[in-house]
N, C-alpha and C positions, 0 to 999 in steps of 0.2 A: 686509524694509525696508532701504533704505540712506539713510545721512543725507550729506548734499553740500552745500555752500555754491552761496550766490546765481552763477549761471554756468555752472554745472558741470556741467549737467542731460546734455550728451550725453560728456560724457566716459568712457572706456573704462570706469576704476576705480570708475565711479557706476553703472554697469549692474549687474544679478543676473544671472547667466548661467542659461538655463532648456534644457531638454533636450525636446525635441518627439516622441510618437511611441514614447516608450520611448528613445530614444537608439540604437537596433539591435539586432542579436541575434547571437549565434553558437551555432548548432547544433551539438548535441554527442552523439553514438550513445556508450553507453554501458551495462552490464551486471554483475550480483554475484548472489552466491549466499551460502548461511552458509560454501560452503568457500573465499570469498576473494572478491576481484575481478576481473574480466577486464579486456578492452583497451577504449581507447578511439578513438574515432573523429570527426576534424572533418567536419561533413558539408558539401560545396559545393553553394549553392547547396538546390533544393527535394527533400527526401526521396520521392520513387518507387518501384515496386515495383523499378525497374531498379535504382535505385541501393541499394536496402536488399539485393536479393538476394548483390550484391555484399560489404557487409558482414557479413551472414550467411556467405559464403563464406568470407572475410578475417578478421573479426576473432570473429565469436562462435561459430565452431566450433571455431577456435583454442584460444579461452576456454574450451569446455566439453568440450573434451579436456585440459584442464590443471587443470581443476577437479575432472574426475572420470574423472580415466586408466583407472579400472579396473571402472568401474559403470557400468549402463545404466538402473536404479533411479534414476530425476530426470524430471522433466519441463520441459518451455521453457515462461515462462509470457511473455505480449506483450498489450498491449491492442487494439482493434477500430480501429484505424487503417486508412483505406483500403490504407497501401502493406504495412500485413501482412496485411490477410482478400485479398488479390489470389490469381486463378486460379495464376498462377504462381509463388507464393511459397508454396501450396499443395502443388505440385507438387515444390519444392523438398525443401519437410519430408519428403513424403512418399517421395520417393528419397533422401532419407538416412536416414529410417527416425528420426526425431525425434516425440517424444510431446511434446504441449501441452495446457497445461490450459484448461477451456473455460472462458470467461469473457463476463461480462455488458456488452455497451455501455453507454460512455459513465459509464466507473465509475474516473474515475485513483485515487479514495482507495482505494481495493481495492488496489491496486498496492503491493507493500510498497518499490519501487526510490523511491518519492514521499520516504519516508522519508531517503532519502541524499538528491533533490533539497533536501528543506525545510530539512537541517541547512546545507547550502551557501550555497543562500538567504540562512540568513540570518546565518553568517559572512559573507557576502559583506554584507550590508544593515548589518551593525555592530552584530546585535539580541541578542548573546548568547545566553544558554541556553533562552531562551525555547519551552515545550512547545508541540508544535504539536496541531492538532485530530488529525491521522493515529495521531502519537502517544501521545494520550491515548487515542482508541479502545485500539489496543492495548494497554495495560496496563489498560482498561474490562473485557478481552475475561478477566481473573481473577475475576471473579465466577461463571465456568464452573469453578473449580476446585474442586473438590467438597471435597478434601481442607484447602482455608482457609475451608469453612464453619462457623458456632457451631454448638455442640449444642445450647444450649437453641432449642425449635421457635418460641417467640415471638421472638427477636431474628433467626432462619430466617427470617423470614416478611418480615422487611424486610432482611433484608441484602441489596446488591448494586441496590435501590431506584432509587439518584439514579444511579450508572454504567449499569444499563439503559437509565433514560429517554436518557440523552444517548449510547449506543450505538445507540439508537433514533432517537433525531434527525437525527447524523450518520450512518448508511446510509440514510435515508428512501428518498432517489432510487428507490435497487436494493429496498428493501422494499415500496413503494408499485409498482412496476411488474410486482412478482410477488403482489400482492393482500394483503398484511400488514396485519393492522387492528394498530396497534402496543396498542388498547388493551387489547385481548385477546391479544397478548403479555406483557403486563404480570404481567396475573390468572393465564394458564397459566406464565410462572413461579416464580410462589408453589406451584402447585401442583407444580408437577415438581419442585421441591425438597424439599417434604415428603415425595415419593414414592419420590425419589434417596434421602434420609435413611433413608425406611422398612425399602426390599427393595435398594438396590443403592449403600449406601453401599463395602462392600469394591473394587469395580469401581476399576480404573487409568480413571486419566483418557481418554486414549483411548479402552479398551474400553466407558467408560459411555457416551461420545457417540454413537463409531459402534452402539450398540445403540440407545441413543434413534431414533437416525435411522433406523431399521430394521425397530426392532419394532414392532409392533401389539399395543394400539390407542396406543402415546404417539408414536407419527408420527403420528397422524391426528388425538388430541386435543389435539394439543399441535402443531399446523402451524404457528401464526402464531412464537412463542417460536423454532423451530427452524429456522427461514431465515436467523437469527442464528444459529443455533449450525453450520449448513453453511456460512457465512460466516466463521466461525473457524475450523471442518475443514479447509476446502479448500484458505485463501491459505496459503501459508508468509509469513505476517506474526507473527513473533514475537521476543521479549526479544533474542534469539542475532543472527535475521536486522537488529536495529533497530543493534545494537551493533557487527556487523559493518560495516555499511553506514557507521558511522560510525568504525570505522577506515579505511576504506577512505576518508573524507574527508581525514582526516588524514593519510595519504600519499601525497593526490594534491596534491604539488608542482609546480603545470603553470601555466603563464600562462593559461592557458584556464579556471580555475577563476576569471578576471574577472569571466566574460561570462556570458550567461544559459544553463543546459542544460534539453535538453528531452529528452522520449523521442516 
């Protein structure tokens, strides 16, 4: 609202200045890992398989010989964008001898890099510390930790309840397109729990999941629960990679941290 005297209706200082459209954009290539950050890149203009393969050449083979000088043990992870599933940029990985991990269309919250977009965001927006949905999933994603469950089997039974459901909610997309009844993940998580407690409470974290997801018959009886639980195996979305990412906000001193970034 602005308030103006009789007259004054078209004068400059009487107007609200409004922004149409978004106001514009500046695209921004960009990449991290838990062992740091890499380089960044202004992208001109529309991202193509020609112009990405470029930055692939340029700026994140750079990054992922500086990230990991001495190891081949990594994988590149990217989403289903046209200019990265392209014939050519196929071809690329593949003569540099680059392993990627496979990933589901049309899935950005899966992306643990969403994490550094959203802290930007919304430094940039003025919205302070406010948790975002990405981020809550993962720390949702501690109710797989077997070693912060109760021993008594009745407070088992519901622990980790309300962070499922909304674990559940927020991956629907990816759980409903692989045939997930979420309500029967519900129920076989009760159950796996009391079974983890029974015979395979000593198990490391690690070693219990990838056996879940493994053995027979709790891969079979337990399918819908365990879509979720290949969905926390597989992203490197965790505590380390969420904290990094947010160092890596804080030392990006650049005028370009204005404008909007995208991947």
């Amino acid at each position: 609202m602005v308030r103006r005297r009789p007259g004054e209706a078209y004068k400059p200082q009487c107007f609200a200045p409004t922004v149409k459209f978004g106001g514009g954009s500046v695209m921004i290539w960009g990449c991290f890992s838990k062992a740091g950050i890499g380089q960044m890149r202004l992208c001109q203009g529309r991202l193509n398989q020609a112009t990405y393969e470029v930055i692939l050449e340029e700026n994140w083979l750079p990054s992922a010989l500086t990230m990991f000088p001495n190891s081949e043990d990594w994988f590149f992870q990217q989403d289903n964008a046209p200019c990265h599933t392209a014939r050519s940029i196929k071809v690329w990985m593949k003569d540099h001898q680059i392993k990627t991990l496979s990933w589901p269309a049309q899935s950005p919250d899966l992306n643990p890099i969403e994490n550094l977009w959203n802290v930007i965001k919304r430094k940039m927006d003025g919205e302070g510390a406010t948790e975002s949905a990405t981020t809550k999933a993962v720390k949702c994603f501690n109710i797989f930790n077997h070693d912060s469950w109760p021993e008594d089997q009745e407070d088992l039974v519901d622990h980790g309840a309300d962070d499922l459901a909304f674990l559940l909610d927020h991956f629907s997309p990816v759980l409903t397109r692989n045939g997930v009844n979420t309500e029967f993940a519900k129920e076989e998580f009760v159950g796996l729990k009391l079974l983890i407690a029974r015979m395979f409470k000593d198990k490391t974290y690690l070693s219990l999941w990838e056996l879940m997801l493994t053995r027979e018959p709790c891969c079979s009886e337990y399918k819908n629960i365990m879509h979720l639980v290949h969905i926390l195996l597989v992203l490197p979305v965790s505590s380390v990679v969420y904290e990094r990412g947010r160092e890596s906000n804080q030392m990006l001193e650049h005028p370009f941290t204005q404008t909007q970034w995208k991947i």
